[in-house]
C-alpha positions as CSV (number, residue, x, y, z in Angstrom):
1,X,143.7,144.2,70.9
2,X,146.0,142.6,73.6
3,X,148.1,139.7,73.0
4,X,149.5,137.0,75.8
5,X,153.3,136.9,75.2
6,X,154.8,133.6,74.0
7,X,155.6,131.1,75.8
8,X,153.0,132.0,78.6
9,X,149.3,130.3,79.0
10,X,146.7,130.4,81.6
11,X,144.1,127.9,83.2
12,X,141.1,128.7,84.8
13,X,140.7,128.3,88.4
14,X,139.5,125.5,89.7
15,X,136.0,126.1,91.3
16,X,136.5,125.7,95.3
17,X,134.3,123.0,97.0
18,X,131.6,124.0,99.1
19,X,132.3,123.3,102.7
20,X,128.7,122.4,103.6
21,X,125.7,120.8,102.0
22,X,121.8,120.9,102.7
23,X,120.5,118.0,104.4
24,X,116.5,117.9,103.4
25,X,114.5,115.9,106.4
26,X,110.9,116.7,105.0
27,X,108.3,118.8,103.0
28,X,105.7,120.4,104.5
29,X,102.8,123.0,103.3
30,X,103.2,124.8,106.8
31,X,105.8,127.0,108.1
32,X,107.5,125.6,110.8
33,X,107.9,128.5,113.7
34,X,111.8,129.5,114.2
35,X,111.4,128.6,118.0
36,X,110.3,125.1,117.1
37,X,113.6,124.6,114.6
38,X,115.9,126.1,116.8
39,X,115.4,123.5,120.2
40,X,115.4,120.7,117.8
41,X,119.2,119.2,117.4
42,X,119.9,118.0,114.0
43,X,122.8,116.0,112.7
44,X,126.5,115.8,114.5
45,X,128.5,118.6,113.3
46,X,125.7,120.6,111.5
47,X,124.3,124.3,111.8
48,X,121.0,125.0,113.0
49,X,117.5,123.8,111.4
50,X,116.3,126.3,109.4
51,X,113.3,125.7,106.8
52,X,114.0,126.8,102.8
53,X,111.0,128.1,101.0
54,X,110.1,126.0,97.5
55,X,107.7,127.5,96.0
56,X,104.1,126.6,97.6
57,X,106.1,124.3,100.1
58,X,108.5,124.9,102.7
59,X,111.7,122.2,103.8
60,X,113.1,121.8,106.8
61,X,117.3,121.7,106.1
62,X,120.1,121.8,107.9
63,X,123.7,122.7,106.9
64,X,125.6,119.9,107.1
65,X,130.0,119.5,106.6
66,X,130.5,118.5,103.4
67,X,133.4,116.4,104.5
68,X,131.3,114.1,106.6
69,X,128.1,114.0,104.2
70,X,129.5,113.9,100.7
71,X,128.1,110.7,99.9
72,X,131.4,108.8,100.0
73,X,132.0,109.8,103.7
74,X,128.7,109.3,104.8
75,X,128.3,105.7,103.2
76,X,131.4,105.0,105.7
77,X,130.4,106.3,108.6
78,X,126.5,104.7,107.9
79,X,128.5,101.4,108.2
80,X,128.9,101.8,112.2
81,X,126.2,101.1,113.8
82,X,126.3,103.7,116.4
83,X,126.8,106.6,113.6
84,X,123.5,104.8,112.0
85,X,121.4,105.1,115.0
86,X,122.4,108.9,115.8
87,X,121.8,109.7,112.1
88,X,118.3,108.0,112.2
89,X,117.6,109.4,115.3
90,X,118.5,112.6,114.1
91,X,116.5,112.2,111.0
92,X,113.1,111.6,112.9
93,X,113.6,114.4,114.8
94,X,113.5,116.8,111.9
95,X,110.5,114.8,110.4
96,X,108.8,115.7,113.7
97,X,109.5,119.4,113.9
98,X,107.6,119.8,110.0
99,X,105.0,117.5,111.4
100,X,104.8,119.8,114.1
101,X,103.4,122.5,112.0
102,X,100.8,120.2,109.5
103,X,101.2,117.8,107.4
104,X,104.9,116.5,106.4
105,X,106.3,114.3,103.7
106,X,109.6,112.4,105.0
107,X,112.2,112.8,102.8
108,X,114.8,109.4,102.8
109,X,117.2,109.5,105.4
110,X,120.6,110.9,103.5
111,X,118.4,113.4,101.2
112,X,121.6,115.7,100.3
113,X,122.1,118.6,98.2
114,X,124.7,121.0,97.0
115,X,123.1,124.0,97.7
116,X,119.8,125.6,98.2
117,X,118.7,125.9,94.9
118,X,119.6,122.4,93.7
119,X,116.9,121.6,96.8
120,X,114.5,123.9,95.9
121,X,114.2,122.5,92.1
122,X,114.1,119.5,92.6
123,X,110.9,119.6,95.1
124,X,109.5,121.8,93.2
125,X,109.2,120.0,90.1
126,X,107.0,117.6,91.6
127,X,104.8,119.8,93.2
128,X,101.7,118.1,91.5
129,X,102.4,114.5,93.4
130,X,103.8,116.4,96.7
131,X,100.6,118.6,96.7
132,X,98.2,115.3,96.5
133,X,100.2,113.7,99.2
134,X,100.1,116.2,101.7
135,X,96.4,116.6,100.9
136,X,96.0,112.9,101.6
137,X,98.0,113.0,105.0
138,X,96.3,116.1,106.1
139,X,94.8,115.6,109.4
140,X,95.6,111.9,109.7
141,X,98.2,109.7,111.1
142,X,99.5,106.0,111.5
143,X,98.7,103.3,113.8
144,X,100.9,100.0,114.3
145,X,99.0,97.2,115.3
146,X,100.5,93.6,115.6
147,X,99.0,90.2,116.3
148,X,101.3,88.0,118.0
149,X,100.7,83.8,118.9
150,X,99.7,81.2,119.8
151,X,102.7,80.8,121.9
152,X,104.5,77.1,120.7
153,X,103.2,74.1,122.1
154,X,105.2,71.0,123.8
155,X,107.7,69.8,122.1
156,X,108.4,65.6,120.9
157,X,109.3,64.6,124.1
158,X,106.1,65.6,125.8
159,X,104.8,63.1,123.2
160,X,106.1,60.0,124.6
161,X,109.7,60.1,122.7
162,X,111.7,56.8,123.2
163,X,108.4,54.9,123.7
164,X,106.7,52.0,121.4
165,X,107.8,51.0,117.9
166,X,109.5,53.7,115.4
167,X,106.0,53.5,112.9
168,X,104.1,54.6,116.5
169,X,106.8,57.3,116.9
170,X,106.3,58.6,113.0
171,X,102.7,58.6,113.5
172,X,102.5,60.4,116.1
173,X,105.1,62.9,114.6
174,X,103.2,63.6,111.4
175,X,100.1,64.0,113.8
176,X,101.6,66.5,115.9
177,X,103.1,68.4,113.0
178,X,99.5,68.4,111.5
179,X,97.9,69.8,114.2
180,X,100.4,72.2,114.5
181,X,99.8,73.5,110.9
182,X,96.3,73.5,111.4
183,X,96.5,75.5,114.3
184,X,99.3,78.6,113.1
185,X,96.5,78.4,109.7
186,X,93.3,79.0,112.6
187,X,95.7,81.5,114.3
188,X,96.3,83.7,110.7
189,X,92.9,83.4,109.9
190,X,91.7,84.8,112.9
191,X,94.8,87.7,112.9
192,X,93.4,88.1,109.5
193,X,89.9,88.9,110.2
194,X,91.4,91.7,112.9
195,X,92.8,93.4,110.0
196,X,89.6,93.1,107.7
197,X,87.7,94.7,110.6
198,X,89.9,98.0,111.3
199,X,90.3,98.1,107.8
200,X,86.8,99.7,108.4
201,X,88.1,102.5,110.5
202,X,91.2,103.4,108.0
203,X,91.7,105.4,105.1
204,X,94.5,103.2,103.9
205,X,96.6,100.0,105.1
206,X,99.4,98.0,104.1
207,X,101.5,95.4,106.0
208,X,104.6,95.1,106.7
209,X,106.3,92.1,106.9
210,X,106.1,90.1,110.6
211,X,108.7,90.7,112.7
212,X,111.8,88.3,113.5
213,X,111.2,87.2,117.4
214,X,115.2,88.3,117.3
215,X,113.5,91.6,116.8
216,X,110.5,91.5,119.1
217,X,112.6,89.9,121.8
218,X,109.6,86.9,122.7
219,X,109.7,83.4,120.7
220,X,105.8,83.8,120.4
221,X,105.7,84.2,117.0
222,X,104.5,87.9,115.4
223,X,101.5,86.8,112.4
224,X,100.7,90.1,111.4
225,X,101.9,93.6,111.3
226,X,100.0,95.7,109.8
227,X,99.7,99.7,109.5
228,X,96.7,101.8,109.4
229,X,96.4,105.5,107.9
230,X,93.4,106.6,110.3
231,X,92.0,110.1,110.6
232,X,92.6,112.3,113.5
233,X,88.3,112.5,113.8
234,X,88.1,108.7,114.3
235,X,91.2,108.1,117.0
236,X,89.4,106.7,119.6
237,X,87.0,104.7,117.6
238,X,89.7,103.2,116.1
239,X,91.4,102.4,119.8
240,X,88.2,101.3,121.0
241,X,87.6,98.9,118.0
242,X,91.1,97.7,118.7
243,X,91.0,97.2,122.5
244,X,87.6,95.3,121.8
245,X,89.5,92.6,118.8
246,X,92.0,92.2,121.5
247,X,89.7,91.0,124.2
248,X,88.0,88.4,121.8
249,X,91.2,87.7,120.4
250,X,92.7,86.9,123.6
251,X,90.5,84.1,124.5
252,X,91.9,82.1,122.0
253,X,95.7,82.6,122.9
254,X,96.1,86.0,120.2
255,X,98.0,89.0,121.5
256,X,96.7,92.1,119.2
257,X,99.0,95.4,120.7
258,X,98.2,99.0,119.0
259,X,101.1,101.8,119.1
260,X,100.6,105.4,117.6
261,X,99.8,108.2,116.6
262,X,102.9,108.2,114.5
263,X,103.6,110.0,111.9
264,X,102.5,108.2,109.0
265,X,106.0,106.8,107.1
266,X,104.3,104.2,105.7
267,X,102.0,106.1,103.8
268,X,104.3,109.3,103.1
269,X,105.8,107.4,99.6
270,X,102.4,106.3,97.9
271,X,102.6,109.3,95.2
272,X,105.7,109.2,93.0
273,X,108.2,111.3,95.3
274,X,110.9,108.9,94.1
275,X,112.4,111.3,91.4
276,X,113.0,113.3,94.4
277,X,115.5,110.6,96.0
278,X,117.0,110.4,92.5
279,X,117.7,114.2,91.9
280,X,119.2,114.5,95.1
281,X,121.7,111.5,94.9
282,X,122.6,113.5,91.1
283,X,123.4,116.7,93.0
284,X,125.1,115.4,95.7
285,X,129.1,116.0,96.9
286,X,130.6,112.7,96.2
């Protein structure tokens, strides 16, 4: 038996770093074909999309520098705006090539892992809940509708301001505001009874909360905003029941506006998947 002479010792060496990480965009059930991942651009900096088989599912990755998406790096550069937007951008892109091939479960935007295998267990541990959710997006997709107005009425000088007594001046304040309040409650009860009636059409809906008008760029205020989980067999009943709620709508000073198909985000985190967001921030480079 070998001895180390005195004096001496030795210390293992340090594992190296790895200079890239997999960035997950989605799970899909379909195989996504190569000629479809390789005119899709993916993240600044990265390799091509490639998918990574898991099991009964397949995920569409992309090699990533580890140096700009360890999750210290890419917190930082998240905080510029214009990094933000090409990273969101670039996200949705990859979401839309799985979509391309069949159903597809968005991942969270910044779904990182150290290497294939840490990305492959953790999906596949939660094949049960993924399974169900792809089942229930199968052949479906989301529609945005939104129910803006009435646009503001006059304001408290087109009310005689400066003129008679200050009790005339309060009364005919508190009337205006009244009126006001009942007409924004008519208003929501009618955008209301828009969403009851293409609840009809829909597999599932859920609102989102009404846009800022910093956000939808008009001061008519937005009362509801509301997405719908439709199947692809009942599109154009769905449009046609939406252009029709818009006509009677419109005659009393409602604005109903539909947008889609889109792939359905709002719908793509009803089944658990949230242990998936938690393994991956676990096996992340920091």
């Amino acid at each position: 038996m070998s001895t180390l002479p005195a004096g001496r010792a030795t210390t293992a060496e340090p594992e190296p770093r790895p200079t890239t990480i997999i960035y997950v965009f989605a799970v899909t059930d379909s195989p996504v074909p190569r000629e479809v991942l390789a005119r899709t651009p993916g993240h600044d900096g990265g390799g091509p999309l490639r998918t990574l088989a898991a099991g009964a599912f397949h995920l569409v990755v992309q090699d990533v520098p580890a140096a700009d998406y360890g999750e210290a790096a890419l917190a930082e550069r998240l905080n510029r705006p214009d990094v933000l937007e090409r990273c969101a951008r670039a996200h949705h892109r990859g979401v839309e090539t799985a979509a391309s091939a069949g159903p597809a479960v968005p991942l969270p935007m910044a779904t990182l892992y150290l290497d294939d295998g840490n990305a492959v267990r953790a999906v596949t541990a939660r094949e049960a809940s993924l399974r169900a959710l792809l089942e229930r997006l199968r052949d479906r997709t989301e529609w945005a509708v939104k129910v803006h107005g009435p646009a503001a009425g006059p304001g408290a000088a087109a009310d005689g301001e400066g003129t008679g007594d200050g009790r005339s001046y309060l009364r005919r304040a508190s009337a205006r505001r009244r009126t006001e309040r009942e007409t924004r409650e008519q208003a929501l009860a009618r955008a209301h009874a828009v969403d009851r009636e293409l609840r009809r059409y829909a597999v599932a809906a859920t609102r989102h909360r009404p846009q800022s008008e910093r956000m939808t760029g008009t001061s008519v205020p937005q009362l509801l905003n509301v997405a719908y989980l439709v199947d692809d067999a009942r599109r154009e009943e769905f449009v046609r029941a939406v252009g029709s709620l818009a006509r009677e709508a419109g005659a009393t000073g409602l604005e109903v506006t539909v947008s889609g198909p889109w792939i359905p985000y709002s719908f793509a985190r009803l089944v658990d998947t949230d242990a998936v967001e938690r393994g991956a921030r676990q096996e992340v480079v920091a």
